[in-house]
C-alpha positions in Angstrom: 56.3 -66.3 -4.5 55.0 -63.5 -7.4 57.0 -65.2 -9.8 55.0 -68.5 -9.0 51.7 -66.8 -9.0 52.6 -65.5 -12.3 53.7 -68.3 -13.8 50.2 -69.4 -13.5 49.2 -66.8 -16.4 50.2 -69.6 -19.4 48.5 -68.7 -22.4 47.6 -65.2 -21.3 51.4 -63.8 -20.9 50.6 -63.0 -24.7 47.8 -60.2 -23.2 50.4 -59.1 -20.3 53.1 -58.5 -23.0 51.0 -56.5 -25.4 49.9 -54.2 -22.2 53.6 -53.4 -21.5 54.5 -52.8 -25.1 51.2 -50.1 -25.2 52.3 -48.7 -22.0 55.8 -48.3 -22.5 54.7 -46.7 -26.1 52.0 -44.8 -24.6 54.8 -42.9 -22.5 57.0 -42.6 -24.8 54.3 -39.7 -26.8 53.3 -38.4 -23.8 56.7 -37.1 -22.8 57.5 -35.8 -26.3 54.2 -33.4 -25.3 55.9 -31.6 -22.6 59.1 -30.9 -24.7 57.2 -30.0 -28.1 54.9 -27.5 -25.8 58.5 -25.8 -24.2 59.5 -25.5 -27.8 56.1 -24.3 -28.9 56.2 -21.4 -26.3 60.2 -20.8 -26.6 60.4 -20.2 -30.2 56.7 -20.3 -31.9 55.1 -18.2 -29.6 58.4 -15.4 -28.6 59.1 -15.5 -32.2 55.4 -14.6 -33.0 56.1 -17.7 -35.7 52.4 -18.8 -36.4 53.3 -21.7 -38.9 55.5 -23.3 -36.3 53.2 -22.9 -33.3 50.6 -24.9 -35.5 53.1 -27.1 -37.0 54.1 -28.0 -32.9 50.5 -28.2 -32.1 49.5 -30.5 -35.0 52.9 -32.8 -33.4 51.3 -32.5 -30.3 47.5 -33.7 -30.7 49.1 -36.8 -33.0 51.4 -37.7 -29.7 48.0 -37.4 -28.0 45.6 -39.1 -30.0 48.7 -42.4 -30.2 48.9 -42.1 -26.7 45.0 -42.2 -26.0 44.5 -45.3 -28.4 47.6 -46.9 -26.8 45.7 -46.5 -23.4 43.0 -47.7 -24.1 44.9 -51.0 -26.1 47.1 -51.4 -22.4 43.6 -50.8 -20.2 42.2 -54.2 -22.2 44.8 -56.4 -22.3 45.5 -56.0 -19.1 42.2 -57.6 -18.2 42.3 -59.8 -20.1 45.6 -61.1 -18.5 44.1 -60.6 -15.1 41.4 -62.1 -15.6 42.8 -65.1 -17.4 45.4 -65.4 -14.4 42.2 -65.2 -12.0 40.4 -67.9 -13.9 44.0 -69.8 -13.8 44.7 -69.9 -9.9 40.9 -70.8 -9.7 41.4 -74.1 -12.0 45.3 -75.3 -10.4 43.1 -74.8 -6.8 40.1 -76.7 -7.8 41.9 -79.1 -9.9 44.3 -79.7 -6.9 41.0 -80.0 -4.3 39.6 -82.9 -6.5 43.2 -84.7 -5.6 42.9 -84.2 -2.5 41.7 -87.1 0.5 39.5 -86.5 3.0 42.7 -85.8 5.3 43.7 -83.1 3.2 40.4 -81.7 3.1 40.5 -81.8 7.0 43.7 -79.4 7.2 41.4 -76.8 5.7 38.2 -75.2 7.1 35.4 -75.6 3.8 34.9 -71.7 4.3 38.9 -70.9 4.0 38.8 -73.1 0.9 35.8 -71.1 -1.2 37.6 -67.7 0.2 41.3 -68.9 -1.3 39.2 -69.2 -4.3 36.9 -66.3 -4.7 38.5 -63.5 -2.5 41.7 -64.2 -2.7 41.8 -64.8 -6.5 40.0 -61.6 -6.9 42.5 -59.6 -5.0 45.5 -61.1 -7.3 43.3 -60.5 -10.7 42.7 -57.1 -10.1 45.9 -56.3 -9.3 47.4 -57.4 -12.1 43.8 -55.3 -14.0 44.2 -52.2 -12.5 48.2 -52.7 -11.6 49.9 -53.4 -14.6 49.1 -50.4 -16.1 51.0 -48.1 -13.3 53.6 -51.1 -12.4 54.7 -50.6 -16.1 54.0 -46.9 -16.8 55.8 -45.7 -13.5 59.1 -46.8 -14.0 59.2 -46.0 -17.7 58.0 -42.4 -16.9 60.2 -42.1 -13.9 63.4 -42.9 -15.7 62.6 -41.2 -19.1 60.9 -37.9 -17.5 64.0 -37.4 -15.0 66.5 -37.8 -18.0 64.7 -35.1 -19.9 64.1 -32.8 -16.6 68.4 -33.6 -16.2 68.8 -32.4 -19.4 66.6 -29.4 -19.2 67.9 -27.6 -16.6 70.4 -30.3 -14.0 70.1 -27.4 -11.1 67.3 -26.9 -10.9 66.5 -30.9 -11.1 68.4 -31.6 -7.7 65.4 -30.4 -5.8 63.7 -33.5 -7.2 66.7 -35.9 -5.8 66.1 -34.4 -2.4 62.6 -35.6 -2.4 63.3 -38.9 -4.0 64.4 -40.4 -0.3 61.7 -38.7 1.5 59.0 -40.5 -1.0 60.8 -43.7 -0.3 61.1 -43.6 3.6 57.4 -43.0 3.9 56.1 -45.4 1.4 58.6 -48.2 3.2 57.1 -47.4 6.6 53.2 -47.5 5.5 54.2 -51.1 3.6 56.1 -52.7 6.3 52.5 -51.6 8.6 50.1 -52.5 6.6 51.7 -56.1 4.8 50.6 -58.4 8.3 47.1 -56.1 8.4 46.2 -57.8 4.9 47.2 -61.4 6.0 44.6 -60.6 9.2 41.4 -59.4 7.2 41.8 -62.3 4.4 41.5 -64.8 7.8 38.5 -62.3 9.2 36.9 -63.0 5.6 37.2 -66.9 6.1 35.7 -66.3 9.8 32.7 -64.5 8.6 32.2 -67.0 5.1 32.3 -69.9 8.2 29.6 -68.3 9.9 27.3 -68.1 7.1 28.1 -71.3 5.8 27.2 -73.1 8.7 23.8 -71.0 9.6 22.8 -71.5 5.7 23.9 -74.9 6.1 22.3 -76.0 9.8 19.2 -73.1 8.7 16.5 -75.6 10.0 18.1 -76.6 13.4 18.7 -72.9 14.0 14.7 -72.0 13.3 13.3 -75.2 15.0 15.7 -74.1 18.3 14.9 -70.4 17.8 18.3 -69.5 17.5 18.2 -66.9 15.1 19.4 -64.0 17.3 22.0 -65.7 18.6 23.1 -66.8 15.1 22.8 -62.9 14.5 24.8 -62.3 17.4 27.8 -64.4 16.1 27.7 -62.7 12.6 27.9 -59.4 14.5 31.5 -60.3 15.8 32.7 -62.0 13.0 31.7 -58.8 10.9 32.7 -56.4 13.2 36.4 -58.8 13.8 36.7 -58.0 9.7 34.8 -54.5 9.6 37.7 -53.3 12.3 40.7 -55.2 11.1 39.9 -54.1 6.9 40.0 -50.4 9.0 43.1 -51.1 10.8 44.5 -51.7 6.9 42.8 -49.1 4.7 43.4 -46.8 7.1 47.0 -47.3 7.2 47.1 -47.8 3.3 45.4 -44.3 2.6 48.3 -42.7 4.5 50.0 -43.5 1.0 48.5 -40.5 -0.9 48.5 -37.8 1.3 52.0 -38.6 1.8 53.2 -38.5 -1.8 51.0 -35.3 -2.2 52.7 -33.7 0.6 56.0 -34.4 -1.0 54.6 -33.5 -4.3 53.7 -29.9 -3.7 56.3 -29.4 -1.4 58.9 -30.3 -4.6 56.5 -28.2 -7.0 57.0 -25.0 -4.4 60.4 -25.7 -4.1 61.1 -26.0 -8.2 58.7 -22.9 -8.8 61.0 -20.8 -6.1 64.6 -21.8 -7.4 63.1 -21.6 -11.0 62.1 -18.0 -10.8 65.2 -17.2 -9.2 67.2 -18.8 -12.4 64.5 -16.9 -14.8 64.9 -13.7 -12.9 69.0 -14.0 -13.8 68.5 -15.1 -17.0 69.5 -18.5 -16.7 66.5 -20.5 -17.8 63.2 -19.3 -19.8 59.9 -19.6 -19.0 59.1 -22.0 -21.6 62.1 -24.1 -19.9 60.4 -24.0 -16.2 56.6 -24.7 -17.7 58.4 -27.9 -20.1 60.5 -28.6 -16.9 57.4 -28.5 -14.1 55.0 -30.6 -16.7 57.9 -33.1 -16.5 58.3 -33.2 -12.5 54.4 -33.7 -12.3 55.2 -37.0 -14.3 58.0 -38.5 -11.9 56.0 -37.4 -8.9 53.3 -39.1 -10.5 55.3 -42.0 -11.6 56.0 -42.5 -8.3 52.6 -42.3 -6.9 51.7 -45.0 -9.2 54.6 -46.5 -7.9 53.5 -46.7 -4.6 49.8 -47.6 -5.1 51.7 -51.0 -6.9 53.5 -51.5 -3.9 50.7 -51.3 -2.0 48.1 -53.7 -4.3 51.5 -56.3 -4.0 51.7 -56.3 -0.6 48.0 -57.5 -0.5 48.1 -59.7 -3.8 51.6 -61.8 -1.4 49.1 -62.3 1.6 46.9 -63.6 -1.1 49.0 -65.5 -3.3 50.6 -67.3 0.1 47.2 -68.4 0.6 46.3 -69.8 -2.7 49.8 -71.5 -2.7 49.2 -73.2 0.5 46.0 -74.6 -1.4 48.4 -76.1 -4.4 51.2 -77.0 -2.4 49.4 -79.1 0.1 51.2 -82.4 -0.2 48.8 -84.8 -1.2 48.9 -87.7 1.2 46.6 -90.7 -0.6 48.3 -91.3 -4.7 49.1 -93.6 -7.2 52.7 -94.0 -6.4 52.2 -97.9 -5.5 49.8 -97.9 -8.2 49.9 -100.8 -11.3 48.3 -101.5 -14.7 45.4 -103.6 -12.7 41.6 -103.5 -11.8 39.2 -104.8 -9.7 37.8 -108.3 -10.9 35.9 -109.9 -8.4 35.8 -107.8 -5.2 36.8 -109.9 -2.3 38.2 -107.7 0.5 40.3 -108.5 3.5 41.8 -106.6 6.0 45.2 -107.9 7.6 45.6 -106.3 11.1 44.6 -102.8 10.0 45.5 -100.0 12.6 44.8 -96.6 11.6 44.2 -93.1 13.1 43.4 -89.9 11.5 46.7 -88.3 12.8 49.7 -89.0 13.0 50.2 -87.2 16.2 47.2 -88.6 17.7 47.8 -90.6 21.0 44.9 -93.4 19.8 44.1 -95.3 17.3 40.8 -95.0 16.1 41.0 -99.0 14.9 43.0 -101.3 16.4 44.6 -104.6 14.9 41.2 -105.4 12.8 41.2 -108.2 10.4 38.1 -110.3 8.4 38.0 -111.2 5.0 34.4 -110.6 2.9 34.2 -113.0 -0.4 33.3 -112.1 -3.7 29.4 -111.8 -4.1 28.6 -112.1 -0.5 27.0 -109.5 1.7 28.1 -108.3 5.2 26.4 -106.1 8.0 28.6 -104.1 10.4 26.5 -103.3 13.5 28.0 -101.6 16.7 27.4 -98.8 18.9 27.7 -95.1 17.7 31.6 -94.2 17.5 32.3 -97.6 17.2 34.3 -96.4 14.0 32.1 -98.5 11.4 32.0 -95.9 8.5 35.7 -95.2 9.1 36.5 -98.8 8.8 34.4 -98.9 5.1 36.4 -95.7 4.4 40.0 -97.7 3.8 38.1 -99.8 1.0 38.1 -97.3 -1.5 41.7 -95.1 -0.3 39.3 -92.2 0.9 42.0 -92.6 3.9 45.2 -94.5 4.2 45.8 -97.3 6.8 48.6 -96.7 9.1 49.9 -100.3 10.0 48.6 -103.8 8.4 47.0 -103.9 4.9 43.8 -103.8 3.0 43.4 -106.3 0.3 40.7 -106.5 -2.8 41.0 -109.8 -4.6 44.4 -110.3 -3.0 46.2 -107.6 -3.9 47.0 -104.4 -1.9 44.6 -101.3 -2.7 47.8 -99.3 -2.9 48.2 -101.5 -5.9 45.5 -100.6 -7.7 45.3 -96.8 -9.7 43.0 -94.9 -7.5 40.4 -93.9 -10.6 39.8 -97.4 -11.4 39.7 -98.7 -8.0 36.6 -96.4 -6.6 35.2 -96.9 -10.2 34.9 -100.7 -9.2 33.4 -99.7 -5.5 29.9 -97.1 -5.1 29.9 -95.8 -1.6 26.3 -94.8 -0.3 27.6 -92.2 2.1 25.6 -91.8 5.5 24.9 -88.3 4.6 23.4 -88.3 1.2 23.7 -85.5 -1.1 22.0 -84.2 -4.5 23.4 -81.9 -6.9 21.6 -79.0 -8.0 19.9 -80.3 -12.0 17.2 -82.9 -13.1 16.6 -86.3 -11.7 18.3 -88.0 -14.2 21.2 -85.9 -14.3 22.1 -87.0 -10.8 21.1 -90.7 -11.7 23.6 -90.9 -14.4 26.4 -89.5 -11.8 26.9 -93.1 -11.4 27.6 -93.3 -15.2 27.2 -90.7 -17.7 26.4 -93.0 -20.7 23.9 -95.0 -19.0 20.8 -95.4 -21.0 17.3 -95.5 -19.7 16.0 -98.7 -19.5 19.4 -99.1 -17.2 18.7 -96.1 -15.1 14.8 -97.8 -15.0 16.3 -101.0 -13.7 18.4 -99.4 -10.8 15.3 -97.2 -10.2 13.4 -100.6 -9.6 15.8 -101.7 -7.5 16.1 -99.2 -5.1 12.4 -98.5 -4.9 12.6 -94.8 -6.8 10.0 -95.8 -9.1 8.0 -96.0 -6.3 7.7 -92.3 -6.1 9.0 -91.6 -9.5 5.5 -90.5 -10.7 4.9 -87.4 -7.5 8.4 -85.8 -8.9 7.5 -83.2 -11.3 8.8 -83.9 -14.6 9.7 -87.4 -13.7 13.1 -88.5 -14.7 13.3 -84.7 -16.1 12.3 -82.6 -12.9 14.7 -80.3 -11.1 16.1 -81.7 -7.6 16.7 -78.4 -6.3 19.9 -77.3 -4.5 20.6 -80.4 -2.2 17.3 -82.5 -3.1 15.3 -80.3 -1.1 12.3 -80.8 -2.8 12.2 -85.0 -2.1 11.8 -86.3 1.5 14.9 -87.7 3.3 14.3 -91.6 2.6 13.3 -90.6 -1.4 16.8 -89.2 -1.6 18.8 -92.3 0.3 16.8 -94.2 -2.6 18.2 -91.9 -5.4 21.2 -91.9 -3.9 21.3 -96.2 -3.9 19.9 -95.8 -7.6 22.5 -93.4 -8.6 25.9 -96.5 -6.6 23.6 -99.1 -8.7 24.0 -97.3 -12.4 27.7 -97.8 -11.7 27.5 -101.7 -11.4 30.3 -101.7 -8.8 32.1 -104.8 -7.9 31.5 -103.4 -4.0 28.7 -101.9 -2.7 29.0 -99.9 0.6 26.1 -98.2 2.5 26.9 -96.7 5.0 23.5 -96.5 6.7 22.1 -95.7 3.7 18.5 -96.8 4.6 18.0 -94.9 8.0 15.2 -92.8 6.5 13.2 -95.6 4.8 10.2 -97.3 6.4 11.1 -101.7 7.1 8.8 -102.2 4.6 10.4 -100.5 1.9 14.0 -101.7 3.0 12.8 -105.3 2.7 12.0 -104.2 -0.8 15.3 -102.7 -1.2 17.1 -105.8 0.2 15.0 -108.2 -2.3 16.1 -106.5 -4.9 19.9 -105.8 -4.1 19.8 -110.1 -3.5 19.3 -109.5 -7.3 23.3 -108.7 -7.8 24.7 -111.5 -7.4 28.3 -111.0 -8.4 28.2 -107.7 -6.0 30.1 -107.9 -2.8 27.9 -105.6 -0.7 28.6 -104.1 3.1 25.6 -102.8 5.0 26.4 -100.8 7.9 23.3 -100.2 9.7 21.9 -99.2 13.1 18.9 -101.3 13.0 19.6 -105.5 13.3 16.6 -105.7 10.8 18.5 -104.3 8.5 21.5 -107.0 8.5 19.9 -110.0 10.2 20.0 -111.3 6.2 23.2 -111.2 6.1 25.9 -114.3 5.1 28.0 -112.5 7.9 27.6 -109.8 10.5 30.5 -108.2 11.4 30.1 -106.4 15.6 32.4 -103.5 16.4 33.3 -102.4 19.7 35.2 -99.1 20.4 37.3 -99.5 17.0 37.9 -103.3 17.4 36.5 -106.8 16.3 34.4 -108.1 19.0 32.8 -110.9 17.1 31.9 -111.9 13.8 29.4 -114.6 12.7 25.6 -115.0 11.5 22.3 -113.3 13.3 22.0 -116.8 14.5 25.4 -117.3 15.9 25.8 -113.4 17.1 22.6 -114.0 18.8 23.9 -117.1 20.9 27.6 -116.1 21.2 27.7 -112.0 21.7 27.1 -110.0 24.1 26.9 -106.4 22.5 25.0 -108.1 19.6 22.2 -109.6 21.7 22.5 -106.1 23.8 21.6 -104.1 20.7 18.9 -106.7 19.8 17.4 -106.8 22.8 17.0 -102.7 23.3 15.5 -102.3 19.5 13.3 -105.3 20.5 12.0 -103.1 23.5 11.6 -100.2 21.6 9.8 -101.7 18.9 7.6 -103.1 21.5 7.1 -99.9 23.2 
């Protein structure tokens, strides 16, 4: 799984390199320090030999003074090839998101999706920043420094193999702990990033039903659910140094005992046992670092499983199918389409549904709520998949067509609108990028935008604000209409689109959509007014066909038709 994470580093392996080359160099002069200071203090200084104790110290600052700048070479390139693995994952996740269909999307909660890409990411960047450093350093200085302590004095260097298993047992039992505690507080994260996504989201139903404190109250647990079970880990994690300190002095007692013994018989000098102690302090060391890697790996795997579940997710809607073709007219037909949103699921959520909508025309889809009308306009463009019969645009399968040219060719007016944060025009030209203004002035006329144009700030050039919070709720189903209009579609789908907007203004809106007429447009609507106009109306009952036919003909021959009629007619009355 590492391996795959890694692999993920591309261009920045260069940076990762370099910080193991200055590493393993950087260790390299700081062992020579310990055995040019035993030789300093062995012969220089019992000697009285002042030239050689200078000559040894000038040895020593230049090992110091490589090893600094070599440190300080490993410390940047190792961010820079954390960080350029960080920004990495963060691209193969989003880049994989924007392939994903609305069923993929659904196998993730939105929170879980924005923590795999901050949180997690951060905890695999920085441990490759702070990590590589000691992941690189540890093993060089543990192999090197115990082949010089070996060759100093091999007695007296078995203490430090009798505290080699010790070190090993204990850091095994902390990681083998604290490796499922990770996994829990990255899901206690999501939990509390869900929380405040939805209150920041749903902010003005929460103050217009007073629900603040019991908002408050849910963050409480969610934070407490990750305050105790990051405790439950950290706790178990700081067990790590205490433990390696306990063995370390134990070994540094243990060497200083059987060392003055050997001193006292005159098998070893004390230049030996201060060269010899300066080297056990490294492998101890070494294999402190050693263990604090172990331990930022164990939380970069519960991570890294995370983020690969984001990349690996199979995507279920692609191009397999797909042929050298595009959209030229924009008739639509569906052949006895069943479909469900699982596969598992027990019903279907339409059932054996089949009309055909020519080229130019426009169709209203009426029906009570749940009736699955924006789910039926949702196989048009591929956002789902059917899962028996077949939907057809100008005779040939949508599977057929390459999924980038087919929604080009359709503009989808979703029922819940949504502005990007940027200027008017910015989010007019969404629809296309190289529009110019007089065309972005005609779709503005069409959807009634110009209307209001002049109370925006700025005009075409003022800021929507995060959402289009600063325009009412109709203004931004108009923009929103503008924006499906720039593209020139051969299908137009609002899904009820025009909710928000006054009947006067949506008889506007229809005059001038009558405009277009090589568009094939779909109105699904909640209000007859809004489709009455139509060349066909199309009535859905509980995921099926009920009828289909003009207002006229609905009127005479449908029951659920003249139903709905008849209780907007009463209300309109009332």
């Amino acid at each position: 799984m590492l391996r795959r994470i890694f692999s993920y580093m591309g261009k920045y392996k260069k940076y990762a390199y370099l910080a193991i080359f200055c590493v393993a160099a950087e260790s390299v002069f700081e062992l020579l320090v310990p055995f040019l200071m035993a030789d300093l203090i062995d012969t220089g200084v019992a000697m009285g030999d002042q030239r050689y104790i200078y000559a040894k110290g000038g040895q020593m600052l230049i090992c110091a003074v490589l090893a600094l700048l070599l440190g300080m070479g490993s410390a940047r390139f190792s961010a820079l090839a954390g960080q350029g693995l960080g920004a990495e994952l963060r691209k193969a996740q989003y880049e994989k998101l924007q392939h994903y269909s609305f069923g993929n999307i659904d196998h993730f909660r939105v929170s879980s999706l924005v923590t795999r890409l901050t949180s997690d990411v951060t905890s695999i960047q920085n441990s490759v920043s702070t990590g590589l450093r000691p992941f690189c350093r540890g093993p060089v200085m543990l192999v090197m420094a115990t082949a010089v302590a070996v060759s100093l004095n091999a007695e007296l260097a078995l203490v430090f193999f009798v505290a080699l298993p010790i070190l090993a047992v204990l850091l095994f039992l902390i990681i083998s702990h604290v490796r499922p505690l990770y996994t829990r507080v990255q899901a206690a994260v999501d939990t509390v990033n869900r929380i405040v996504q939805e209150n920041l989201t749903a902010i003005r139903v929460v103050k217009a039903y007073v629900r603040g404190d019991y908002e408050i109250e849910k963050f409480r647990e969610g934070n407490d659910q990750l305050k105790g079970q990051s405790e439950k880990a950290f706790r178990l994690a700081a067990l790590n140094m205490p433990a390696m300190q306990f063995v370390l002095y134990g070994t540094i007692l243990g060497i200083l005992w059987f060392g003055g013994s050997l001193i006292r018989t005159g098998k070893m000098q004390v230049g030996e046992l201060t060269g010899f102690l300066s080297y056990v302090m490294q492998i101890l060391n070494s294999l402190m670092m050693i263990s604090n890697v172990f331990l930022m790996m164990t939380r970069s795997i519960a991570s890294g499983t995370r983020i690969l579940e984001v990349i690996d997710e199979p995507v279920d809607i692609t191009d397999e199918e797909a042929e050298d073709i595009e959209v030229a007219r924009g008739n639509i037909e569906f052949d006895h389409v069943w479909f469900k949103y699982r596969e598992n699921a027990k019903e279907y959520v339409l059932s054996d549904v089949s009309f055909s909508i020519p080229a130019g025309k426009t169709v209203g889809i009426v029906g009570q709520t749940g009736a699955a009308k924006s789910t039926l306009v949702q196989l048009i463009p591929r956002l789902y998949d059917v899962n028996r019969g077949e939907v057809r645009i100008d005779g040939i399968p949508v599977k057929k067509y390459p999924m980038a040219r087919l929604r080009d060719s359709i503009a989808v007016v979703l029922q819940k609108n949504t502005l990007f944060s940027g200027t008017l025009l910015e989010n007019l030209k969404w629809g296309k990028e190289d529009a110019s203004l007089e065309e972005v002035k005609e779709v503005c006329r069409i959807a009634c935008v110009d209307e209001f144009l002049d109370r925006i700030p700025g005009g075409f050039y003022g800021e929507m604000g995060q959402g289009g919070t600063n325009v009412s709720g109709g203004q931004k189903q108009r923009i929103c209409i503008a924006r499906a209009l720039l593209k020139k579609p051969k299908v137009l789908i609002m899904d009820d689109s025009t909710s928000a907007v006054d009947t006067a203004t949506e008889g506007k809106l229809r005059e001038g959509l009558r405009e277009l007429k090589d568009m094939t447009k779909i109105i699904i609507a909640q209000r007859i007014s809004s489709v009455r106009h139509a060349d066909q109306i199309i009535v859905l009952d509980d995921g099926r066909i009920s009828d289909i036919g003009t207002h006229e003909e609905l009127m005479e021959n449908s029951r659920i038709y003249r139903e709905i009629y008849e209780s907007q007619k009463e209300g309109a009355d009332l």
